[in-house]
Every structure is written in structure tokens, then in C-alpha cells.
C-alpha positions, 0 to 999 in steps of 0.5 A, a space after each residue: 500500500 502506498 504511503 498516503 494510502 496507508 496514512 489516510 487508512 490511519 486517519 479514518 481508524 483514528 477517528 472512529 476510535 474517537 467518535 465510539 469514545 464519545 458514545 455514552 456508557 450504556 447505549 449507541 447513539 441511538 439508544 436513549 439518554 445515559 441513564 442517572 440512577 435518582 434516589 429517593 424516599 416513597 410512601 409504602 403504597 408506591 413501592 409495587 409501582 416502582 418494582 413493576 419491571 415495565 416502570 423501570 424500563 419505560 424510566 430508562 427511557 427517559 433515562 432514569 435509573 430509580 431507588 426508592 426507598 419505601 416509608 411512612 409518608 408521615 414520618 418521612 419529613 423527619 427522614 428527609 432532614 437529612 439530604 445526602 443522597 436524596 434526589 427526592 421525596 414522595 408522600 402520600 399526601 400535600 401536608 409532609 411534602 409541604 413540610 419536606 419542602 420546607 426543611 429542603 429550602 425549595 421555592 418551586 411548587 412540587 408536582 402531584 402526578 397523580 391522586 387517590 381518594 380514600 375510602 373503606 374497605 369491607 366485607 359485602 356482608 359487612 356493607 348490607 348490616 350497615 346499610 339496614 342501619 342506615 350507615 352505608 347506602 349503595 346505588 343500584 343503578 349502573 355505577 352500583 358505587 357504595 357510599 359510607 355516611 359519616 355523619 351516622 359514623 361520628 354520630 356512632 362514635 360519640 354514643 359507644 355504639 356496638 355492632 351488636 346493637 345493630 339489628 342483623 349484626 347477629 347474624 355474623 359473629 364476626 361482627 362484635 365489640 366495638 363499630 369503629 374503623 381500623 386506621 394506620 398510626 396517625 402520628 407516623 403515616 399519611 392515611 391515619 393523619 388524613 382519617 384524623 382530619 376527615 373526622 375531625 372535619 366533620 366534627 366541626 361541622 364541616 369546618 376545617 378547623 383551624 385553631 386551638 380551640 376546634 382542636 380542643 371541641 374535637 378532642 373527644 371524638 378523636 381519641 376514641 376513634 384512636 384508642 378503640 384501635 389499640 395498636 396501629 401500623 405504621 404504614 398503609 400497605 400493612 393493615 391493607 393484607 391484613 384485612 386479606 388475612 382476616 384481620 379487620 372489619 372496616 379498614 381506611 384504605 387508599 382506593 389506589 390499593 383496592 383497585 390495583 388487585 382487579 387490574 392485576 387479576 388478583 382475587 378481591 373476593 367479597 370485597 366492597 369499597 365503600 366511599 366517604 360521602 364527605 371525602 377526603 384525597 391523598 395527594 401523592 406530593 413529589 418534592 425534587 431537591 435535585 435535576 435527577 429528582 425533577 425530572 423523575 417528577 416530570 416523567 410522572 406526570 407528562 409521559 403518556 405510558 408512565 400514565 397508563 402504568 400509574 392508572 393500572 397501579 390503581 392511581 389517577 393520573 392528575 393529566 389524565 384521570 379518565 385513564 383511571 376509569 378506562 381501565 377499571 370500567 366492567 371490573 369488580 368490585 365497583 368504583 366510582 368513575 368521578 368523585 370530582 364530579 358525582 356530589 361527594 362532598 370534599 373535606 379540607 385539609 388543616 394546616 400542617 400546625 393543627 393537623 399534628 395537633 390533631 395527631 397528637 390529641 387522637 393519641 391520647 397527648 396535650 397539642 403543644 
């Protein structure tokens, strides 16, 4: 070969070498964005959602790489204070995350990619005794929606009311002691909070309360409501499989938890879902302390397949929430297609201040 030939030969080699150099780790290019590994802290209700294997590959395309680490919503601020190696927070609900957001020093407004109501869960047998007793009522039309009055439950709570003074609680032995719902531990998890403020809410009639002294008129009912509990679990997804274990008449719940088992062509037996008629909705709160963690919440929240997998989690996508009801429409157990838009009454969160006041007066202490 002739020189020039042979050193033109060299030139292009060279530059090919340089050019693969230049390719990013892990793909061609191609392939998608490197990928950035972010970390985080989530509320246990998300962990399935972040395992699923289709989660985490549609992520990779958005090049993300996610480690969440699953905790109580409600204690997760005081885990958060300490940022080395978070990305991000995500509670269940607006109130941690706001307080998140605080100790992080971070002005931008967080996202909320999706929502879910609460609800309570239980037994159909269950549901038509409290429904003679004029505490539940169901629609038989086409929505065939349960709905639990709250106004009858306070009412029950504040005279001691038994399941046996309820004509045709005899008929299920099941149903004895007290008539009361199984909660979290509202001092540690963002549902228990959130099932404080609901009763509380309404105990003011229909007021949030908003200082001492409506803690203080509240005080009463919420400690009952606790202390006929006796020990509680620290986060959601615990007494949610204890219900499925037998464990549990009337159990507050995310309805992201009961609807994920139908979309996941698991058993849900003789489940009902029953909706407060006054509600209350989990906000599920991405605080972004980093790029890595914005961009994880703007995948949430703007990327229609990420969307889709939200909804079959059980979710509803804040863009897109039909996304929710297309996928559960024809399934039982029945939910209910809009609460948004079909009458439920909504109740409003307290501020950060009173509602751990209220935390605190429904574990039986003195709000500071």
C-alpha cells in the first residue's frame, strides 16, 4: 500500500476510535439518554409501582435509573432532614411534602402526578348490616358505587355504639365489640393523619378547623376513634393484607390499593369499597431537591405510558384521570368513575400546625 494510502487508512481508524469514545456508557447513539440512577424516599403504597419491571424500563427511557426507598409518608419529613443522597421525596399526601419542602429550602411548587381518594374497605356482608342501619347506602343503578355516611359514623362514635346493637349484626359473629374503623398510626403515616382530619372535619361541622380551640371541641371524638384501635401500623400497605388475612372489619384504605388487585387479576373476593360521602384525597406530593429528582417528577406526570402504568397501579393520573376509569370500567368490585364530579362532598385539609395537633390529641397527648 502506498504511503498516503496507508496514512489516510490511519486517519479514518483514528477517528472512529474517537467518535465510539464519545458514545455514552450504556447505549449507541441511538439508544436513549445515559441513564442517572435518582434516589429517593416513597410512601409504602408506591413501592409495587416502582418494582413493576415495565416502570423501570419505560424510566430508562427517559433515562432514569430509580431507588426508592419505601416509608411512612408521615414520618418521612423527619427522614428527609437529612439530604445526602436524596434526589427526592414522595408522600402520600400535600401536608409532609409541604413540610419536606420546607426543611429542603425549595421555592418551586412540587408536582402531584397523580391522586387517590380514600375510602373503606369491607366485607359485602359487612356493607348490607350497615346499610339496614342506615350507615352505608349503595346505588343500584349502573355505577352500583357504595357510599359510607359519616355523619351516622361520628354520630356512632360519640354514643359507644356496638355492632351488636345493630339489628342483623347477629347474624355474623364476626361482627362484635366495638363499630369503629381500623386506621394506620396517625402520628407516623399519611392515611391515619388524613382519617384524623376527615373526622375531625366533620366534627366541626364541616369546618376545617383551624385553631386551638376546634382542636380542643374535637378532642373527644378523636381519641376514641384512636384508642378503640389499640395498636396501629405504621404504614398503609400493612393493615391493607391484613384485612386479606382476616384481620379487620372496616379498614381506611387508599382506593389506589383496592383497585390495583382487579387490574392485576388478583382475587378481591367479597370485597366492597365503600366511599366517604364527605371525602377526603391523598395527594401523592413529589418534592425534587435535585435535576435527577425533577425530572423523575416530570416523567410522572407528562409521559403518556408512565400514565397508563400509574392508572393500572390503581392511581389517577392528575393529566389524565379518565385513564383511571378506562381501565377499571366492567371490573369488580365497583368504583366510582368521578368523585370530582358525582356530589361527594370534599373535606379540607388543616394546616400542617393543627393537623399534628390533631395527631397528637387522637393519641391520647396535650397539642403543644
Amino acid at each position: 500500500m502506498k504511503r498516503g494510502a496507508l496514512g489516510a487508512v490511519l486517519i479514518l481508524a483514528l477517528l472512529g476510535w474517537v467518535a465510539y469514545a464519545l458514545i455514552p456508557e450504556g447505549g449507541t447513539g441511538g439508544s436513549g439518554p445515559a441513564t442517572v440512577t435518582v434516589t429517593g424516599l416513597i410512601g409504602s403504597e408506591k413501592r409495587n409501582f416502582f418494582e413493576d419491571p415495565n416502570v423501570k424500563a419505560e424510566l430508562k427511557k427517559k433515562g432514569l435509573e430509580v431507588r426508592a426507598d419505601p416509608t411512612g409518608s408521615w414520618t418521612m419529613s423527619e427522614q428527609a432532614k437529612s439530604t445526602q443522597g436524596l434526589d427526592f421525596a414522595f408522600p402520600a399526601s400535600a401536608a409532609p411534602a409541604r413540610e419536606i419542602q420546607q426543611n429542603w429550602g425549595l421555592k418551586d411548587s412540587p408536582l402531584v402526578p397523580f391522586y387517590s381518594p380514600l375510602v373503606i374497605v369491607t366485607y359485602k356482608s359487612v356493607a348490607e348490616v350497615l346499610k339496614q342501619n342506615q350507615l352505608a347506602d349503595h346505588d343500584d343503578g349502573p355505577k352500583g358505587v357504595w357510599t359510607f355516611k359519616m355523619d351516622k359514623y361520628v354520630a356512632a362514635l360519640n354514643s359507644g355504639q356496638k355492632w351488636n346493637d345493630l339489628p342483623g349484626a347477629d347474624k355474623h359473629p364476626e361482627l362484635a365489640g366495638p363499630l369503629f374503623v381500623s386506621t394506620t398510626d396517625p402520628e407516623t403515616s399519611s392515611s391515619g393523619a388524613m382519617y384524623v382530619a376527615l373526622l375531625s372535619y366533620i366534627a366541626n361541622n364541616d369546618q376545617v378547623v383551624q385553631d386551638d380551640a376546634g382542636v380542643n371541641a374535637v378532642r373527644k371524638l378523636l381519641a376514641t376513634a384512636n384508642n378503640v384501635q389499640g395498636m396501629q401500623k405504621i404504614s398503609s400497605d400493612e393493615p391493607f393484607r391484613d384485612f386479606f388475612a382476616g384481620v379487620g372489619t372496616l379498614v381506611f384504605a387508599y382506593e389506589s390499593q383496592a383497585a390495583a388487585l382487579p387490574l392485576q387479576g388478583k382475587d378481591t373476593r367479597d370485597m366492597v369499597v365503600m366511599y366517604p360521602d364527605t371525602t377526603i384525597q391523598s395527594d401523592h406530593t413529589l418534592v425534587a431537591r435535585t435535576d435527577g429528582g425533577r425530572k423523575l417528577a416530570d416523567a410522572l406526570q407528562n409521559d403518556p405510558v408512565l400514565r397508563e402504568l400509574e392508572a393500572r397501579y390503581g392511581f389517577r393520573p392528575q393529566a389524565d384521570p379518565e385513564a383511571f376509569w378506562k381501565q377499571l370500567n366492567g371490573k369488580s368490585p365497583q368504583f366510582a368513575p368521578d368523585l370530582r364530579n358525582s356530589g361527594f362532598k370534599q373535606a379540607t385539609l388543616p394546616s400542617l400546625d393543627n393537623l399534628t395537633k390533631l395527631t397528637t390529641a387522637a393519641k391520647g397527648g396535650i397539642p403543644k
